[in-house]
C-alpha positions as a Markdown table, in Angstrom:
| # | Residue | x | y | z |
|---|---|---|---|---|
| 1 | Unk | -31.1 | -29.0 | 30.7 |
| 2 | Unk | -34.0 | -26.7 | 30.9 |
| 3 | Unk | -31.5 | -23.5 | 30.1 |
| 4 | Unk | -30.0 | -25.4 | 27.1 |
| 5 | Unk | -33.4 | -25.8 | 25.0 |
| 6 | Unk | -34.4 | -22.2 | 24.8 |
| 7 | Unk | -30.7 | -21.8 | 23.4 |
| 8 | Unk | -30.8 | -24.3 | 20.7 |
| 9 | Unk | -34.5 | -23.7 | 19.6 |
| 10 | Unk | -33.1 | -20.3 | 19.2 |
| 11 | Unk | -30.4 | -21.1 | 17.0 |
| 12 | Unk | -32.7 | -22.8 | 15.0 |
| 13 | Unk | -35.6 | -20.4 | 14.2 |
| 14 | Unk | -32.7 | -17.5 | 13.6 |
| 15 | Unk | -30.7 | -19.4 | 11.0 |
| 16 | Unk | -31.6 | -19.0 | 7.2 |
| 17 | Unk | -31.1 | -22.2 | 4.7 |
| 18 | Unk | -28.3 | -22.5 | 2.4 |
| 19 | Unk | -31.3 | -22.3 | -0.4 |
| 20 | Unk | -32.2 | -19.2 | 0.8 |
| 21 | Unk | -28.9 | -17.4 | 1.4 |
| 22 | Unk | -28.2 | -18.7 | -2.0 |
| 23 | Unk | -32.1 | -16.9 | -3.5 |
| 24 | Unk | -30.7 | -13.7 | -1.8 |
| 25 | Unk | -27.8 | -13.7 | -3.1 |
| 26 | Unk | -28.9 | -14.1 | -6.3 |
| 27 | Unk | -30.8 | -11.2 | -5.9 |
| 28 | Unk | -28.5 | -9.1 | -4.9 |
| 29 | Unk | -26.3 | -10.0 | -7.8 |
| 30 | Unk | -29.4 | -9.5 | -10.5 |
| 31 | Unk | -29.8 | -6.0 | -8.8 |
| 32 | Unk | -25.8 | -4.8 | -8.8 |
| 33 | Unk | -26.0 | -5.5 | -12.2 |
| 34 | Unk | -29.6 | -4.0 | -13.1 |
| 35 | Unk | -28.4 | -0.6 | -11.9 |
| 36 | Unk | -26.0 | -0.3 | -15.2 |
| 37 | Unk | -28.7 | -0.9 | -18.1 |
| 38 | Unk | -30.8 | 2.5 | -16.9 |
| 39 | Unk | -28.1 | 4.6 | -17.8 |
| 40 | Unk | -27.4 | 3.0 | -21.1 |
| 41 | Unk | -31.0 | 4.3 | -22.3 |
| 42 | Unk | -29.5 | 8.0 | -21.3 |
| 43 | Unk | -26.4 | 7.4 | -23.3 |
| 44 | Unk | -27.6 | 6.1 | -26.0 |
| 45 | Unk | -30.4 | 8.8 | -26.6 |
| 46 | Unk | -27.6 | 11.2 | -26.4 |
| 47 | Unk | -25.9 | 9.7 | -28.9 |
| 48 | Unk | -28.5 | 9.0 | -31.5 |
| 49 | Unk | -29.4 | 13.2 | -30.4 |
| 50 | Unk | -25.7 | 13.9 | -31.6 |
| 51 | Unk | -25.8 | 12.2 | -34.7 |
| 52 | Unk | -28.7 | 14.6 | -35.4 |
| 53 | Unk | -26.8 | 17.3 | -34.7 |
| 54 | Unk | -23.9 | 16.5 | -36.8 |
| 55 | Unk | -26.4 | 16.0 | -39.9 |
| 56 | Unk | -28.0 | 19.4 | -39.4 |
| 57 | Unk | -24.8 | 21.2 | -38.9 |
| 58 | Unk | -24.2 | 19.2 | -42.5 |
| 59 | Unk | -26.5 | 22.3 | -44.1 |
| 60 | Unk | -26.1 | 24.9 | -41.8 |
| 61 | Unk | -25.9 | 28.6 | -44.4 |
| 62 | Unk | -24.6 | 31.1 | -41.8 |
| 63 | Unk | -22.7 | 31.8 | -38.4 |
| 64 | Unk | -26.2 | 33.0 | -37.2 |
| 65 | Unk | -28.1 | 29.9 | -37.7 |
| 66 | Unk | -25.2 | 27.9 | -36.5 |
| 67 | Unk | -25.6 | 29.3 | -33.2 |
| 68 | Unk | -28.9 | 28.9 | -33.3 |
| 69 | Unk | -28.4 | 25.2 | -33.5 |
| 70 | Unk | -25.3 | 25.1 | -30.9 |
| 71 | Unk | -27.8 | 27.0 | -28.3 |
| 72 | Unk | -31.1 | 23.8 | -29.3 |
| 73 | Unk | -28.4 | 21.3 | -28.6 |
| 74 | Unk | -26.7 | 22.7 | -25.0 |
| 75 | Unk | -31.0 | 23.2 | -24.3 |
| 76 | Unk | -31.5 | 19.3 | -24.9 |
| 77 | Unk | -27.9 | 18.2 | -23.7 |
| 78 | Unk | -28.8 | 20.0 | -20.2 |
| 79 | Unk | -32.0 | 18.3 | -20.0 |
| 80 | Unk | -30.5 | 14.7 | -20.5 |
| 81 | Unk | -28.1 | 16.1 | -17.8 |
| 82 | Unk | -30.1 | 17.1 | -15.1 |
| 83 | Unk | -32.4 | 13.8 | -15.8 |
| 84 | Unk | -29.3 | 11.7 | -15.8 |
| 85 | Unk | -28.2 | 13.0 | -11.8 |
| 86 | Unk | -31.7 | 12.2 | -11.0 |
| 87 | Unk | -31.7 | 9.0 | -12.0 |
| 88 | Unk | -27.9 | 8.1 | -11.4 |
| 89 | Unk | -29.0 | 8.7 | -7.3 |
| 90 | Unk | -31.0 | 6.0 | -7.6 |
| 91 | Unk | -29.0 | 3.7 | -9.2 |
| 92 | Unk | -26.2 | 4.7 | -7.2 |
| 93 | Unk | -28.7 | 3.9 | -3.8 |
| 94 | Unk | -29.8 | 0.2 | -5.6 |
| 95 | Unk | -25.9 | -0.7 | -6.6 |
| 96 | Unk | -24.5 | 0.0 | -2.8 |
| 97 | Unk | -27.6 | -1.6 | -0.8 |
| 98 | Unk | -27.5 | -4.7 | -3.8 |
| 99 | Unk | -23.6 | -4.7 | -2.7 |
| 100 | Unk | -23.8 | -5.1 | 1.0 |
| 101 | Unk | -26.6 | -7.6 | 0.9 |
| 102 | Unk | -24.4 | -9.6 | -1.7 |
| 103 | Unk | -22.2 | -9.6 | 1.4 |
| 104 | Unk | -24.3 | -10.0 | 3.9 |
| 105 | Unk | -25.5 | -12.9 | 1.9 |
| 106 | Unk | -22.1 | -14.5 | 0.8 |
| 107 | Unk | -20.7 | -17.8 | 1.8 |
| 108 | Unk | -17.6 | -16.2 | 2.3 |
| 109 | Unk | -16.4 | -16.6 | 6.1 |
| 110 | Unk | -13.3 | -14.4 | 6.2 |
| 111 | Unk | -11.7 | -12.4 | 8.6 |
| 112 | Unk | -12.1 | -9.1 | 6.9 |
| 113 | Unk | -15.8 | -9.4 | 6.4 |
| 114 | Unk | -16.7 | -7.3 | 9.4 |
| 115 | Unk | -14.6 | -4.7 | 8.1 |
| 116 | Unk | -15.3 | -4.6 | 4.4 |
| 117 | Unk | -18.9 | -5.2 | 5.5 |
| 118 | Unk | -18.9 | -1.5 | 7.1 |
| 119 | Unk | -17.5 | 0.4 | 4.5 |
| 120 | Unk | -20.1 | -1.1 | 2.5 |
| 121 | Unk | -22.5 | 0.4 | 5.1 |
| 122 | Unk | -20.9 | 4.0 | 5.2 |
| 123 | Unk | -20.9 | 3.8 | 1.6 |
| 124 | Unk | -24.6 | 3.0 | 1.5 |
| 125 | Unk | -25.6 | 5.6 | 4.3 |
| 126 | Unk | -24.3 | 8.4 | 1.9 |
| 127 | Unk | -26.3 | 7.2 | -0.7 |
| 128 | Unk | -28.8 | 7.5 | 1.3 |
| 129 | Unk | -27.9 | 11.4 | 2.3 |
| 130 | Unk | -27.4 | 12.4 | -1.1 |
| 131 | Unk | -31.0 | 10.5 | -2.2 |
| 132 | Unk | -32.8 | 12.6 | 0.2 |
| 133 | Unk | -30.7 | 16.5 | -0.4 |
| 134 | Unk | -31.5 | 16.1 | -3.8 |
| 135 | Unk | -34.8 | 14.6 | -4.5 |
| 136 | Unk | -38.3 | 15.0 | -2.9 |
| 137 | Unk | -38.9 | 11.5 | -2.4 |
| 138 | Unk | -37.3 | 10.7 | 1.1 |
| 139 | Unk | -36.1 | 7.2 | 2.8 |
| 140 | Unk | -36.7 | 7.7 | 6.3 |
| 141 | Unk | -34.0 | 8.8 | 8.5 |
| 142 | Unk | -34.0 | 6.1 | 10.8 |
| 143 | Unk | -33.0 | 4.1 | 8.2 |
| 144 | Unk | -28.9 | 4.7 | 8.4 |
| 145 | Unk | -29.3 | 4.1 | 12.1 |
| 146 | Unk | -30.8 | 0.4 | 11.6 |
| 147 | Unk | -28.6 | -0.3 | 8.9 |
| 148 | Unk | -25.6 | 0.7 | 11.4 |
| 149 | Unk | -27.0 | -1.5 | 13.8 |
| 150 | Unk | -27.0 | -4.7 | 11.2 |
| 151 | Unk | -23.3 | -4.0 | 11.4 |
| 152 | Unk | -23.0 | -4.1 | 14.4 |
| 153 | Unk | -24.1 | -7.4 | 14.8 |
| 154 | Unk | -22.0 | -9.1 | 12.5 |
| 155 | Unk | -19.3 | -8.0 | 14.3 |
| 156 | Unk | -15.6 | -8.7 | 13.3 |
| 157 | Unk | -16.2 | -12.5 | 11.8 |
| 158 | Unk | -19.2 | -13.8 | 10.2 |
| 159 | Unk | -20.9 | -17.2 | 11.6 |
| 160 | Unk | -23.6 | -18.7 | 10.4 |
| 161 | Unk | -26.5 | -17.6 | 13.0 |
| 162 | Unk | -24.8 | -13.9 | 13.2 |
| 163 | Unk | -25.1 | -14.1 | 9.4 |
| 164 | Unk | -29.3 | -14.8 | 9.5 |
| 165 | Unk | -29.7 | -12.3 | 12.8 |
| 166 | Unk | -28.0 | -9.6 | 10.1 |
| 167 | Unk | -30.2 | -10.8 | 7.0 |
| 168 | Unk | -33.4 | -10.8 | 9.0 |
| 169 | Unk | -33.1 | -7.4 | 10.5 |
| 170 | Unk | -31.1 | -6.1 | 7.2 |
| 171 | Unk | -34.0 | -7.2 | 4.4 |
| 172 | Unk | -37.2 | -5.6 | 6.5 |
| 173 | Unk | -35.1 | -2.2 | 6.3 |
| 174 | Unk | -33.9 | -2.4 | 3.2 |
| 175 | Unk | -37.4 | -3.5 | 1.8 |
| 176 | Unk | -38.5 | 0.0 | 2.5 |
| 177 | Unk | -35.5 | 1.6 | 0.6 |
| 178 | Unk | -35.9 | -0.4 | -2.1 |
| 179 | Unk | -39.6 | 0.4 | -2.9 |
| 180 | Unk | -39.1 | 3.9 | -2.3 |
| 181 | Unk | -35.9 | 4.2 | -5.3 |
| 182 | Unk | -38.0 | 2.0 | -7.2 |
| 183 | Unk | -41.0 | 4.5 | -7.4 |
| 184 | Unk | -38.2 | 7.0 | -8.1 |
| 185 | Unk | -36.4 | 5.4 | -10.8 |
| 186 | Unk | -39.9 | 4.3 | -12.7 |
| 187 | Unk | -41.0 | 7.7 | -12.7 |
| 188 | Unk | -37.8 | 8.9 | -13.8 |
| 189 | Unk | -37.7 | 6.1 | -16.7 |
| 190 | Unk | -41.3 | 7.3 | -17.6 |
| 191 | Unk | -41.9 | 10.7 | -17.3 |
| 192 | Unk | -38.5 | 12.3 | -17.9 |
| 193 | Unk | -37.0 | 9.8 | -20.6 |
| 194 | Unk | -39.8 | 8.7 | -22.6 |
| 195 | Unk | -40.6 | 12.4 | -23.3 |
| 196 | Unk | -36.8 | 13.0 | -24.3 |
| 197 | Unk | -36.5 | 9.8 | -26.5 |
| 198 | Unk | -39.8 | 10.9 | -28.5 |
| 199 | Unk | -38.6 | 14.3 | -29.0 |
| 200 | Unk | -35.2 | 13.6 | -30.1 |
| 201 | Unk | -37.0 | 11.0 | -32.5 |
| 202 | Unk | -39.6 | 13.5 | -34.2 |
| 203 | Unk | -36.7 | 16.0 | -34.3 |
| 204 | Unk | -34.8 | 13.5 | -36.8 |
| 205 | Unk | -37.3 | 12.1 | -38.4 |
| 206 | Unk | -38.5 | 16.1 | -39.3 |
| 207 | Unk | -34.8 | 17.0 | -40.3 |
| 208 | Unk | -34.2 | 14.7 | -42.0 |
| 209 | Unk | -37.2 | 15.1 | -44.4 |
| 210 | Unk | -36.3 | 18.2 | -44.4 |
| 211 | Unk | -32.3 | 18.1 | -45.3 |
| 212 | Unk | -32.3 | 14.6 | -47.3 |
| 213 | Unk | -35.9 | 13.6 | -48.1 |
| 214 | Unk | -36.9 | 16.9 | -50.1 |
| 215 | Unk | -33.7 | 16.9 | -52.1 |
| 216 | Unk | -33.4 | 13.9 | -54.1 |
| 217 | Unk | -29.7 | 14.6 | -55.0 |
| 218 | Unk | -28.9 | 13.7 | -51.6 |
| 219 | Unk | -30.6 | 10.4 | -51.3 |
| 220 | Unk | -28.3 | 7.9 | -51.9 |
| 221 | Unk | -27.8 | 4.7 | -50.0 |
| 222 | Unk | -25.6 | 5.5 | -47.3 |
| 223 | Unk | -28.1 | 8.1 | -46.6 |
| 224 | Unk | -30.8 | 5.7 | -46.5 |
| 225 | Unk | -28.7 | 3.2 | -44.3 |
| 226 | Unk | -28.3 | 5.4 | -42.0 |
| 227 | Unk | -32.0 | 6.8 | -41.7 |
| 228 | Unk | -33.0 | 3.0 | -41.2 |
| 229 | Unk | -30.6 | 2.0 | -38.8 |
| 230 | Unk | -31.4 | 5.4 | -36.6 |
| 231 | Unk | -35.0 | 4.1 | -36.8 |
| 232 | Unk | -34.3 | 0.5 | -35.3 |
| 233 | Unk | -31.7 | 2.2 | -33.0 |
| 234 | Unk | -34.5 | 4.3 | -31.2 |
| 235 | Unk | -36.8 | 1.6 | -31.2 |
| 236 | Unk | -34.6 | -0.4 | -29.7 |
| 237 | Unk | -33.8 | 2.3 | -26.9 |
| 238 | Unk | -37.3 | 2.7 | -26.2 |
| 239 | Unk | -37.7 | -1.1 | -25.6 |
| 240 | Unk | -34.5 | -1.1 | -23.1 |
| 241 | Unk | -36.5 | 2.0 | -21.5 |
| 242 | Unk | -39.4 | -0.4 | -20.9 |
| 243 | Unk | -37.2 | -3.5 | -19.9 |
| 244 | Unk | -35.6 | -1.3 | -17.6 |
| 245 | Unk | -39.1 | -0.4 | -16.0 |
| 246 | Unk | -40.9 | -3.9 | -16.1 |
| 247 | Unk | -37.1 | -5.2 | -14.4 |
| 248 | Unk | -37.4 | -2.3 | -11.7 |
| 249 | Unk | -41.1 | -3.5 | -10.9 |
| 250 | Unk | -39.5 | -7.0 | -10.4 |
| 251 | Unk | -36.4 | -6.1 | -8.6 |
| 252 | Unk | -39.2 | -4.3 | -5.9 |
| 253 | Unk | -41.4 | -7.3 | -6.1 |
| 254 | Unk | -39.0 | -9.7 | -5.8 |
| 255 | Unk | -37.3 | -7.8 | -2.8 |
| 256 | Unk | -40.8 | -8.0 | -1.0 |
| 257 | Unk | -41.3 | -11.5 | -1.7 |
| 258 | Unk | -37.6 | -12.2 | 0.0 |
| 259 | Unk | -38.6 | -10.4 | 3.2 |
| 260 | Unk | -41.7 | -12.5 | 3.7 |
| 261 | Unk | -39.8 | -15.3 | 3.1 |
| 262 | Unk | -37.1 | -15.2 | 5.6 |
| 263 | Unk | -39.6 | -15.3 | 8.3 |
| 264 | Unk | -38.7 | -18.4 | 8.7 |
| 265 | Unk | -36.6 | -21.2 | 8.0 |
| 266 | Unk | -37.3 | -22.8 | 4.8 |
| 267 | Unk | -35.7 | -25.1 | 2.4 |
| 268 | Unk | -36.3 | -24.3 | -2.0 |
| 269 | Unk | -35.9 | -26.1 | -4.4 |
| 270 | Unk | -35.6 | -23.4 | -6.8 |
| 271 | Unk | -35.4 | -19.6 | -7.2 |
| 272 | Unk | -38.4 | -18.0 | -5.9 |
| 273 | Unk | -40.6 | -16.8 | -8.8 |
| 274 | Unk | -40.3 | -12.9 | -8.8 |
| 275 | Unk | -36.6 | -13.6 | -8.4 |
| 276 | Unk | -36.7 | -15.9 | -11.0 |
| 277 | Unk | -38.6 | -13.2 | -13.2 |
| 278 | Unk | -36.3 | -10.5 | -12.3 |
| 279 | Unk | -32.7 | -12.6 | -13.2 |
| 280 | Unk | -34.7 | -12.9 | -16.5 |
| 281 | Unk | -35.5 | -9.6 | -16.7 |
| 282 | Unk | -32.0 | -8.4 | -16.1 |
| 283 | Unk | -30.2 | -11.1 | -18.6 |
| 284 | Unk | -33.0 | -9.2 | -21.6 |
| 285 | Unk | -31.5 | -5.7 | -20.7 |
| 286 | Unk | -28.2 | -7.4 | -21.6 |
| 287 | Unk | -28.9 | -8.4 | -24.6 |
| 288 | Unk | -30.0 | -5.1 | -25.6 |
| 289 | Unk | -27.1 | -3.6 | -24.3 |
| 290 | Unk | -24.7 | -5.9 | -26.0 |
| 291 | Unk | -26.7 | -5.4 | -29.7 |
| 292 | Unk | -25.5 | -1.6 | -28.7 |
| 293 | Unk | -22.3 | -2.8 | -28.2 |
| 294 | Unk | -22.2 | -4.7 | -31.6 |
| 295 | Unk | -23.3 | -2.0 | -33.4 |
């Protein structure tokens, strides 16, 4: 009898409520599908940086000056390059750790879990080598190792206290990864983009002064469309650029406020709050995204 209690208060204290597999999950869902909107900023930039282009080629004179122009384009192409590999690490660490813990975290008890589960894992492990070859900000190497080790104890078939062994040992390591791409991808968002956005904007507003503005045959409405709707278009990727930032503070405050939660067992009646915050903050970015779309 006496070798029979320890078992079943052990079973107990290790298994995680179906409220709060469901809160994780619902993380991990909100973050697989943050790490898209970041990269929409880039692209968008770019293109609003291209139409540019195309209206100062409109005037170019000569073959020299038309060189001139190719050579100031490639400069700020490269720059939106190199930024965009920087950031795309990131996103790319975020999207695989958000997909394992989506499985980690699912209600699905199949026979291939175990083995889909550790792909997932290898997948995420070379993230993790890439993350730290290329950028100065490292995740500690001992990470890999534990998240190996979460595998391991899933094993072949997931049950349910094998399932909330895996989640507490997996969300305490991940915790760390997660704050450390988070500082990445803010400064990233902040100190590479915002820079890039305002120049590209200056540069258009200046040309365009310059090529329509101070020739008043050339104004016409079409012309005037277009310099309105390039306006709204950058403000509207500078606010993604924020969302995107004020989501990333939420996906890293929500993640922390997920590992003290599963502690221990508890039963919610709701979405915890930064989770809450950050499926709202994720659902705005959308919306941008889609008025992209539209237009």
């Amino acid at each position: 009898m006496f070798t029979c209690i320890p078992m079943i208060l052990l079973c107990n204290c290790s298994v995680l409520s179906d409220s709060q597999l469901k809160n994780i999950n619902t993380f991990a869902t909100a973050a697989k599908n943050y790490s898209n909107f970041p990269g929409e900023a880039i692209k968008k930039s770019q293109q609003l940086h291209y139409n540019n282009d195309v209206l100062e080629a409109s005037v170019i004179p000569d073959s020299t000056q038309i060189i001139r122009s190719l050579a100031r384009a490639k400069t700020e192409f490269e720059k939106g390059v190199t930024f965009s590999n920087k950031m795309n690490l990131s996103l790319k660490l975020i999207q695989k750790y958000a997909a394992l813990l989506a499985q980690l975290s699912s209600d699905s008890y199949t026979d291939d879990l175990g083995k889909s589960s550790r792909e997932l894992s290898g997948e995420l492990n070379d993230a993790v080598d890439l993350f730290n070859a290329q950028l100065s900000t490292k995740i500690p190497g001992n990470v890999g190792k534990s998240i190996s080790q979460v595998i391991t104890i899933i094993g072949d078939r997931f049950i349910q206290n094998k399932q909330s062994k895996a989640l507490k040992k997996f969300i305490p390591i991940g915790d760390t990864l997660v704050q450390l791409t988070t500082i990445n991808l803010v400064s990233a968002l902040d100190a590479d983009l915002k820079p890039l956005i305002d120049n590209y904007k200056a540069t258009f507003q200046s040309d365009f002064k310059t090529i329509i503005f101070d020739h008043v045959e050339k104004v016409d409405y079409n012309m005037l469309r277009f310099y309105i709707k390039s306006n709204e278009d950058y403000a509207d990727v500078e606010s993604l650029r924020k969302r995107c930032i004020h989501a990333a503070e939420k996906m890293a405050s929500s993640h922390s406020e997920l590992k003290d939660n599963i502690a221990k067992k508890k039963n919610l009646r709701e979405l915890l709050g930064e989770t809450k915050a950050f499926v709202a903050d994720v659902k705005d970015l959308y919306a941008i995204v889609t008025k992209f779309s539209n237009d």
